[in-house]
N, C-alpha and C positions, 0 to 999 in steps of 0.2 A: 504494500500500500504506500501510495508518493506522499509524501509531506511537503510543507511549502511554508518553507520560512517567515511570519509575518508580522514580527514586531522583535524589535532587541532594547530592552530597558535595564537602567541601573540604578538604581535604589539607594541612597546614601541618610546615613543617620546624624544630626548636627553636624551638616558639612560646610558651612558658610565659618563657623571658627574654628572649626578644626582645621580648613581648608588657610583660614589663615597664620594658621602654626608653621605650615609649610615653608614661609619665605623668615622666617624668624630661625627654624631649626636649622634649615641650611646655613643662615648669615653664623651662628654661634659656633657653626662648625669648621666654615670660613676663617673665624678668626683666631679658633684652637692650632689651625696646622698654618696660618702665614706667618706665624712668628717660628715656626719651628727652621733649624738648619739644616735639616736632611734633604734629602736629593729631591729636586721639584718635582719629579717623576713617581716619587712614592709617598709625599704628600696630596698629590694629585688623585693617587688609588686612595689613597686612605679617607681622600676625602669623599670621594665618589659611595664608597663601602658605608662611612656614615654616616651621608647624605640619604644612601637607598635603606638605612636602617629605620631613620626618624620616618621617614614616608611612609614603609611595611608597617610601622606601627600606626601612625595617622591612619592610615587605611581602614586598621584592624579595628580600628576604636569608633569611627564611621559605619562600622557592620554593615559590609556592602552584601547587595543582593543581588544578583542577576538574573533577572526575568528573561524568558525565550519564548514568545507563542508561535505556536505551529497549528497550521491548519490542511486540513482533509475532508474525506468525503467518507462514510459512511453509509450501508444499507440499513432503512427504517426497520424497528422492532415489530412483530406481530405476535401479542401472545393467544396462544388456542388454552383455553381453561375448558375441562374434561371433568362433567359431573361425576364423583365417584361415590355416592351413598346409596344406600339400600333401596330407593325405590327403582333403581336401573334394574332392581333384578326382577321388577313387574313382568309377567309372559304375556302378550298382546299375538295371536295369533301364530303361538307356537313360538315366538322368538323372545327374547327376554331383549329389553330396552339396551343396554350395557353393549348385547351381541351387537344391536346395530350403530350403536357409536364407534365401537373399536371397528367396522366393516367399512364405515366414513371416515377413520383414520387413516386406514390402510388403503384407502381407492385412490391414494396418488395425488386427490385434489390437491393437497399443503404442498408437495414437491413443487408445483409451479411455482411459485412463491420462491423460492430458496434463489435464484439465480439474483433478485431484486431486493429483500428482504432478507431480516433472522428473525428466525421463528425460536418462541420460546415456551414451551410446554410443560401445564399445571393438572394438577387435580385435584380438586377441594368437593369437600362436604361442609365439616363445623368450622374444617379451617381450610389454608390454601396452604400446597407443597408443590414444587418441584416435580415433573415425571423422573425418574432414577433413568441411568442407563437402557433400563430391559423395557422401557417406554411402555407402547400400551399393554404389554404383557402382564403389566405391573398393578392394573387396573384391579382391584376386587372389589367394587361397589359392596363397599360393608361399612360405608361412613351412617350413622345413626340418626342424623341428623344434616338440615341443609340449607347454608346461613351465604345467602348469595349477595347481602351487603359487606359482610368481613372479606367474601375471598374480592368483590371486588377493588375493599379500601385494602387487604394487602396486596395485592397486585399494584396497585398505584405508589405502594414504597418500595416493593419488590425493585418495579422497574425506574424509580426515577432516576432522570437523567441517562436513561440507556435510548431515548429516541424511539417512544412508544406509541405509535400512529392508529393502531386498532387490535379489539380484544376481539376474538371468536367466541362466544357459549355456546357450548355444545350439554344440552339438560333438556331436563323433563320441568320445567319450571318449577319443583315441588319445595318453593321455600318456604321455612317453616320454622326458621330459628332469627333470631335478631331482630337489627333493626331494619327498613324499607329497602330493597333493594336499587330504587329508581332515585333516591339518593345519591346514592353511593355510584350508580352510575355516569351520576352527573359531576359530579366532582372527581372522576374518574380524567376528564377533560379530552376523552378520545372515543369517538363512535365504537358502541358495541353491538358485533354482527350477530344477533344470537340463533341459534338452531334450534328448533324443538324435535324430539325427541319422544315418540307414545303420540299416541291415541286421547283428545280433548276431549272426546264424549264418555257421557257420564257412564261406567262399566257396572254390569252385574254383580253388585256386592254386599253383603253383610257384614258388621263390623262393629265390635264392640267397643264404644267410645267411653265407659266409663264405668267405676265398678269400685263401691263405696262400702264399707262395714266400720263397724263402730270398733274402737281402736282396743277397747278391754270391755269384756264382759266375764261372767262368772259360769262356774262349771253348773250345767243343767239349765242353765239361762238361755232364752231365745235370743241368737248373734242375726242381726237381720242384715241382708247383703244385698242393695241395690245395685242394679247391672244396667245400664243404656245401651241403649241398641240404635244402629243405623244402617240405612239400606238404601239401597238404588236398585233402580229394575228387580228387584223382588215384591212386586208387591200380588200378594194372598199365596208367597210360599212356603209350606211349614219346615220347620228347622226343631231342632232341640237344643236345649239350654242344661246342659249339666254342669253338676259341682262337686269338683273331687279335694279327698283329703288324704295324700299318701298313698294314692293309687286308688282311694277309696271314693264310690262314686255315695255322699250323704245327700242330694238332692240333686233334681232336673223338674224338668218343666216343659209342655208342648209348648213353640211359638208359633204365630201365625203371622208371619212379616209385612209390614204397608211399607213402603217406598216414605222414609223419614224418618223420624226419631221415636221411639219408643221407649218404655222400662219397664223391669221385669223385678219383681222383690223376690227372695227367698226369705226362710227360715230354719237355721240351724240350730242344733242343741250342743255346744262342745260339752264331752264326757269326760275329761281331766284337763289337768291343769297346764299350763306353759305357752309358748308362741306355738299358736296354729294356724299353718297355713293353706289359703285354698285358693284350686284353681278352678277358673270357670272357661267353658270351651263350648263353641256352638258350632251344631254339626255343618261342614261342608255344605253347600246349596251345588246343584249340578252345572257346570259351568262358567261355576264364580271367579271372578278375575285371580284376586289371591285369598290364599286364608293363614296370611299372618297376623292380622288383626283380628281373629276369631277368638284369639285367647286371653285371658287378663288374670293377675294374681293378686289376693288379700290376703292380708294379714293381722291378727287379733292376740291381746295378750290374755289367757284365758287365767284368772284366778278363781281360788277355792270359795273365797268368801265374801259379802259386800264390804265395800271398803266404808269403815266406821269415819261419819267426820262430826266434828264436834266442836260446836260455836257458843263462845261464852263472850256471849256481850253485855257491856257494862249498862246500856238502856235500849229501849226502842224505837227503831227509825225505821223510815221508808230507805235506808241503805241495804238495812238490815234486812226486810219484808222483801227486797229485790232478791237480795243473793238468795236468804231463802227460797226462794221460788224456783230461780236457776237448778239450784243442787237438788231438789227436790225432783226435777224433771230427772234428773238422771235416774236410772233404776239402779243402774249400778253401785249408787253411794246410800250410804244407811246414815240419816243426819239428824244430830241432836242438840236441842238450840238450847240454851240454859241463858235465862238473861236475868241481871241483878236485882231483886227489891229491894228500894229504903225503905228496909222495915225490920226494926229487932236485931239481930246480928246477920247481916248479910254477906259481909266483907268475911267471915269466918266460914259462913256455908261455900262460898265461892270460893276458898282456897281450900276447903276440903275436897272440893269437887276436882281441882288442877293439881291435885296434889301426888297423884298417881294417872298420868297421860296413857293413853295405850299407845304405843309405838308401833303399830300396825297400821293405826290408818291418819287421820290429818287434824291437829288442831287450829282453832282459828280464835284469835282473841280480836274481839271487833269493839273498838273506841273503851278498852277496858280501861279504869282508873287505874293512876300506877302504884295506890298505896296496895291492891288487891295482888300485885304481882312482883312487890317488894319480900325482902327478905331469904327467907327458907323457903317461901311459896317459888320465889324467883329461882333460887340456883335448883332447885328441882327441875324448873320448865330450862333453865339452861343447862344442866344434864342430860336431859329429856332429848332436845335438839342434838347435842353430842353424840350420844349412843345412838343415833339414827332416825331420831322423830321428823316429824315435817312439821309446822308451825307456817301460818298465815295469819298476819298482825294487820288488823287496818285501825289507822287512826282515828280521828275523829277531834271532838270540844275537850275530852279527855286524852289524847293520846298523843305518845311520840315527846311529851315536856319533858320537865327535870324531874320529877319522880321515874320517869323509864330509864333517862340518863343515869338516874342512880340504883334503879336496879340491876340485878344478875342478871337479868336478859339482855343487857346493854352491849353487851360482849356478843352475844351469839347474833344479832340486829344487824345486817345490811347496810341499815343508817346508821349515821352519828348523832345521837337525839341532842335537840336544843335545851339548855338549862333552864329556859323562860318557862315559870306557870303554866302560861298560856300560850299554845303554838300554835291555834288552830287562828286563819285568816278567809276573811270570805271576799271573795272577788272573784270576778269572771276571768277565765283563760281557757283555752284550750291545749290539749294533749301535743307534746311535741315527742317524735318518735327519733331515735340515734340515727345518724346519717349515714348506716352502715352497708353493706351492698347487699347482706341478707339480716331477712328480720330473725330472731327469739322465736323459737318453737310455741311460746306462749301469746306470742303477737299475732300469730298463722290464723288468718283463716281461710285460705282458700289452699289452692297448689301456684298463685301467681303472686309473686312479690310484688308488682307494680299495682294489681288490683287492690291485694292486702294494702299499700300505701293510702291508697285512694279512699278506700274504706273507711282508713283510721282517719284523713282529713276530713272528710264528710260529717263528721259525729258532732254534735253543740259542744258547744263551750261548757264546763263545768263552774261552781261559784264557789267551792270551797277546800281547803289545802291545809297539813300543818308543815310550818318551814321546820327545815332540820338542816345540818352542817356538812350533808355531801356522804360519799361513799364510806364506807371503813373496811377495811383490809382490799381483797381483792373482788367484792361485790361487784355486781354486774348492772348498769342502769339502764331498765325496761323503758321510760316512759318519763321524758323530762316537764319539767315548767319553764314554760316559752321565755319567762322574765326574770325570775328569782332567778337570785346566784349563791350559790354556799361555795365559798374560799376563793371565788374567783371563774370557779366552772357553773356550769346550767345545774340549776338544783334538782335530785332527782325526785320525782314523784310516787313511781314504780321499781323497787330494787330487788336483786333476789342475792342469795350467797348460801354459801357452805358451811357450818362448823361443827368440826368433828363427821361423823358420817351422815347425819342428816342437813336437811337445807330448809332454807328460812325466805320466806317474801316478805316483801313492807309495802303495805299500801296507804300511801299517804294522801290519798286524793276521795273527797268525799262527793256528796250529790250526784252517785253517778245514776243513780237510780233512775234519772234525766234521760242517760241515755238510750235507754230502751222507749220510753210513754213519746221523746219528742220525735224518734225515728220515725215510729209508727206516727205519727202525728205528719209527718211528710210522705207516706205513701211508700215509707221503705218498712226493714223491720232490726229487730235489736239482735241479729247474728253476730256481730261485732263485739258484744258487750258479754255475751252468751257460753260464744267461743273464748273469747277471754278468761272467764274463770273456770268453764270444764277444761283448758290447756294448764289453770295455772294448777289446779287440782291433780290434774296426769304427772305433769315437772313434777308437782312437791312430793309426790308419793311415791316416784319410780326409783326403786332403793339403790343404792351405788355406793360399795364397799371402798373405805378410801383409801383407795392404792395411790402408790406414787405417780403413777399414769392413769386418766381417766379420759374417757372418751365419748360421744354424743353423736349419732348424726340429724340433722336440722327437723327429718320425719323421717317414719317410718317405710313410706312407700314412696316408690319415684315411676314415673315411665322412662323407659327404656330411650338412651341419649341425652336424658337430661340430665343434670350436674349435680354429684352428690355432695355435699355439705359438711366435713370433718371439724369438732371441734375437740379439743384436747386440752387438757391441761394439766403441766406436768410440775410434781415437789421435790423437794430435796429431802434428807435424812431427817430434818425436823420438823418435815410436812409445811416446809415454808414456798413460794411458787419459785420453780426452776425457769432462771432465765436460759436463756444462748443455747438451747438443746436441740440436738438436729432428730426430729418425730417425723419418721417410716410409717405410710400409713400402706398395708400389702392387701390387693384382693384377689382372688383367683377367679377367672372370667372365663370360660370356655377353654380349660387346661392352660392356660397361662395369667401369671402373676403379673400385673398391674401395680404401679407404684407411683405415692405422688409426697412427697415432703412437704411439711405442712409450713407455714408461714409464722414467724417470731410476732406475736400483735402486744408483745409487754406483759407484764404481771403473772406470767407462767402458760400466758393463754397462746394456742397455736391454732392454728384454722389452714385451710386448705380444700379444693374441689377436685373429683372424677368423675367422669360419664359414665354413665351408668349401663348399666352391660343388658345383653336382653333380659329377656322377663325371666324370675325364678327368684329362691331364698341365696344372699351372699353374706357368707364370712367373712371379715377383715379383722386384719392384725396390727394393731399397733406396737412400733417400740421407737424408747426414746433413749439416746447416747448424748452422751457430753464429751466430745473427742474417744477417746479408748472403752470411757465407762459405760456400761449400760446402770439406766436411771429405773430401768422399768417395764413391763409392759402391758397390753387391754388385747380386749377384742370382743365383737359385737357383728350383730348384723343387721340388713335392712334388705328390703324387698323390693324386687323390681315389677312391678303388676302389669304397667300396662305395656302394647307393644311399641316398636319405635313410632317418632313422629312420622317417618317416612310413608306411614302408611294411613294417616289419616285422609288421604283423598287422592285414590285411586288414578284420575284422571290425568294428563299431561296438562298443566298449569299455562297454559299460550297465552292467558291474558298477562300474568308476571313477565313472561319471555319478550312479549309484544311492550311492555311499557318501559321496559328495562333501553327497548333500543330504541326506541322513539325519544325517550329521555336524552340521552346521550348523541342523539344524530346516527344511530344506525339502522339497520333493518333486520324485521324478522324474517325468517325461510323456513320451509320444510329442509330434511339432508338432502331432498332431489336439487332444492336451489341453492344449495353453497358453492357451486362454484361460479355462478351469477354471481353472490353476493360479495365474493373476495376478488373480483374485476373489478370490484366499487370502491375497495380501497387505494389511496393514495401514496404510490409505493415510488417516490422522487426518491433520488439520494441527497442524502442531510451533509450540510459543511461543519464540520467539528473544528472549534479552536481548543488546543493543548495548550496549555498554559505548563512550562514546566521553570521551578524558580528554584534555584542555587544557591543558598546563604554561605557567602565566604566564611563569616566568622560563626567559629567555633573549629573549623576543621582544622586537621594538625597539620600541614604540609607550611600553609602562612608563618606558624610559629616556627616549626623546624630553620625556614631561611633563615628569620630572623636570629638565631640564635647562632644560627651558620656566618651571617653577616659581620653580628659583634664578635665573636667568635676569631673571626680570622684578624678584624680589626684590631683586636687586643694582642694576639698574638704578634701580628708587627710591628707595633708600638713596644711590645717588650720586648721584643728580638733589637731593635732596632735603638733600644735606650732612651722609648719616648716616655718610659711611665716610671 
């Protein structure tokens, strides 16, 4: 390739006085050798040697640069991105989607291209890669998932600056992860030719879109398991609906399928105890596109007995009549409300009653005075906590002051209670949730975080709060106050933590009882408010032995491709939180081990995401090292139910393919018209300017003379009896 010279610059760093050192260093040197008597000939050299010293040095101190641009010609980039996820393996009359992409790879069209262009070849699903060597060989349309605005924003850093003129898609449009694709297209800043790939009409199919069971229920108790159903072109054909448990088929059901969305409920009885899980499978229809969406998996944590909870509040309110009501709905909790009388010795009934907690199931002290949980009363309920109790404390006109501060509970608390009498403040605010990129398993209420956000904005304002001094030890803050600050941070409203083997919440926010009467008052309903305390009820009670590694994932069930959720947290020898520790989180996916290292977030807490593998029950191992030492290890599991995104909608997606290139200035084609479509691209050769720049100083060759210079100068001077 020619290059062509086209520009020579020199760079010079304070050279206007430096530059006038030049005629002063020579003059001084001038006047050192005219007085000398030796031979005018070897005054002459000496002076010359340095003359050429003081200059190499001026030079040096100037840090000269030397700029060279060179310019060329260049053939434009064309990158071809090659959908590789799982819905290519759809079979559309006998041939699966995938076969006829790699069959458009190989037809030779892209060869034309190579004499005028370089061609540069991808393959993305969740993300974008490189085709390897063995190019489309390499293809295994097993990506889970298919986010056609990431692979296009990484294609746009992939190639910048390589002279990128036009992108090929070659896909079934079937995006289904991220953000908008026509986006990302546009900011792309180069026409996208895209190709579709399948059949856009709507195909023969059944497909189970969703498949719900209640997360614990008890042995001999009816676990009820809603199942959605969706369909195309089946409409009035019969299917079955069964439910197995370890091969074991505990229920089915005739269906009779219309063309749209349907549900189907069952009811199971589990007969022992532990995680049970079930799969649900509907039979084949004749002719149906695919039937990997046929199947889905739930999972339930089945205990012996109902869980006893047990609410001792210090009066009665419409807070109080709320929550009861919530907990009551559940079948699963067995709840008993003990609320104080002024009358007679009360304060002495109430601590006999907290004086022996059961440790099996949850207490709840709601706006109790703190003289009732002072003392021996108090370091009970803070043993209680220790040895593994769960405790949920909500504040109130009595709670969270300097009587809490000064009891035994004060230690095992979330919060740092305020020493003031009085804590409790009435004013409007609303709920401010942590800025985090996923919520608290107790925040959840759907499977979408962005919805869950929305949710939690949507809700009124509450009027009432007691302030406290912020977190204490390594507590977690659920649910801040938009304005208060305790020490300088947002003050928490919602907190939860750990001490000793059980765990503790603080609720310091009152009237919420609001937020169910004003929901329904706008035509929504109080899920929000509902979910909230049956999640915070599941946390407080799910036991967790305290190891020095502990571990959590965000739910129980994921669909398949989506991103599983690790939290961990790891202690030292004194059960204090281990910083700098590098936590292995191992799963084993279809005979091979999966690995992701989890992220350092401070205070012993570690976090980290994986995709989540097809449907079925998975193991994961945790362990945590500190350089050589192992700290520890866990391990747990979670369920993958439903089946990939890739297969929520059968059809090839042309309207996404279609708007992706209109966005961008390209066009869309069947694979018959790509080689129409890449005649369309603008395949000039690009002029390249090289810019290549040489900083003299620092390099050693400059100093070497220099040293060579005085060097020889001194040497004739002493030889010669000048010095």
């Amino acid at each position: 390739m020619m290059f062509e010279l086209s520009d020579l610059d020199l760079s010079l760093r304070d050279e206007l006085w430096l530059g006038l050192l030049a005629p002063v260093c020579v003059y001084l040197a001038l006047q050192v050798y005219r007085s000398r008597k030796q031979g005018f000939r070897l005054a002459r050299w000496l002076l010359v040697l340095r003359c050429t010293a003081f200059l190499l040095l001026l030079a040096l101190m100037m840090e000269p640069v030397l700029a060279l641009t060179l310019r060329r010609e260049r053939n434009p980039l064309v990158a071809v991105l090659v959908d590789d996820s799982e819905s290519m393996r759809i079979e559309e009359d006998g041939r699966r989607r995938g076969d006829l992409a790699i069959d458009l790879l190989r037809s030779g069209v892209f060869e034309a291209l190579e004499p005028r262009a370089r061609v540069a070849w991808f393959r993305f699903s969740e993300w974008i890669a490189p085709l390897p060597p063995a190019g489309v060989d390499s293809l295994r349309f097993d990506g889970r998932a298919t986010d056609l605005a990431a692979a296009l924003d990484l294609l746009r850093e992939e190639t910048a600056g390589e002279g990128l003129v036009a992108a090929v898609l070659i896909s079934d449009g079937a995006h289904n992860l991220g953000a908008r694709p026509e986006r990302a297209a546009l900011e792309l800043g180069v026409p996208v030719f895209s190709v579709g790939v399948g059949n856009p009409d709507a195909p023969k199919d059944a497909a189970i879109v969703s498949a719900v069971c209640d997360p614990m229920v008890y042995v001999g108790r009816p676990l009820s398991i809603s199942v959605g159903l969706k369909s195309t072109g089946c409409e009035g054909a019969n299917s079955l609906l069964v439910v197995e448990e370890e091969g074991r088929r505990v229920a089915e059901a005739p269906v009779t399928l219309s063309d749209g969305e349907q549900e189907v409920r069952f009811s199971v009885a589990p007969d022992r105890s532990g995680r049970r899980v079930y799969r649900i499978h509907l039979a084949a229809l004749p002719a149906e596109r695919s039937t990997a969406n046929n199947t889905a998996v739930v999972s339930a944590e089945v205990i012996d007995n109902r869980l006893p909870v047990r609410i001792v509040a210090g009066s009665p309110s419409a807070d109080l009549a709320y929550l009861r009501r919530v907990l009551d709905a559940n079948e699963n909790l067995q709840v008993e409300l003990l609320v104080a009388r002024k009358t007679g010795g009360w304060p002495l009934r109430m601590r006999a009653e907290l004086a022996d907690p059961d440790t099996s199931g949850l207490l709840v002290l709601f706006d109790l005075p703190g003289e009732i949980i002072s003392g021996q009363t108090g370091r009970r309920l803070a043993e209680y906590v220790k040895s593994g109790g769960a405790m949920l404390v909500v504040g109130g006109r009595a709670g969270f002051n300097g009587a809490y501060a000064r009891s035994p509970i004060a230690r095992v608390l979330p919060v740092v209670c305020a020493q003031d009498a009085d804590t409790y403040r009435e004013a409007s605010f609303r709920l401010e949730l942590p800025r985090s990129e996923t919520l608290h398993p107790i925040l959840r209420v759907s499977d979408d975080p962005l919805a869950d956000r929305q949710a939690w904005s949507d809700l009124p304002p509450l009027l009432a709060c007691n302030v406290n001094h912020g977190l204490q030890g390594d507590a977690e803050t659920l649910i801040y106050h938009p304005i208060e600050r305790a020490g300088g941070e947002r003050m928490p409203l919602v907190a939860v933590g750990r001490a000793g083997t059980g765990k503790v919440m603080a609720v310091a926010a009152r009237t919420f009882w609001r937020l169910g009467l004003m929901m329904w008052g706008v035509g929504k309903n109080d899920e929000v408010s509902r979910a909230f305390w049956a999640n915070s009820v599941q946390w407080l009670v799910k036991r967790e032995d305290l190891d020095r590694v502990q571990v959590e994932v965000d739910k129980p069930v994921y669909r398949s491709g989506a991103p599983v959720t690790f939290h961990a947290r790891v202690f030292n020898e004194l059960l204090q939180p281990q910083a700098g520790a590098r936590v292995a989180v191992s799963v084993i996916d279809e005979g091979r081990v999966r690995q992701v290292i989890l992220n350092d977030e401070g205070q012993g807490r570690y976090r980290g995401q994986l995709k989540a593998g097809a449907q079925g029950e998975y193991m994961y191992d945790v362990r945590a090292t500190s350089g050589s030492v192992a700290l520890g290890s866990a391990a747990g599991r979670f369920t993958v139910g439903r089946y990939s995104l890739e297969f929520e909608d059968m059809r090839m997606n042309r309207g996404v393919l279609e708007s992706v290139a209109a966005q961008s200035g390209g066009i869309y084609a069947p694979p018959e018209g790509l080689r129409a479509v890449l005649n369309e691209i603008d395949l000039a050769p690009q002029a390249v300017a090289e810019l290549h720049r040489a900083r003299l100083w620092g390099k050693p060759w400059p100093l070497f003379v220099l040293i060579v210079l005085l060097g020889v100068e001194w040497t004739a001077r002493r030889r010669w009896g000048m010095i």
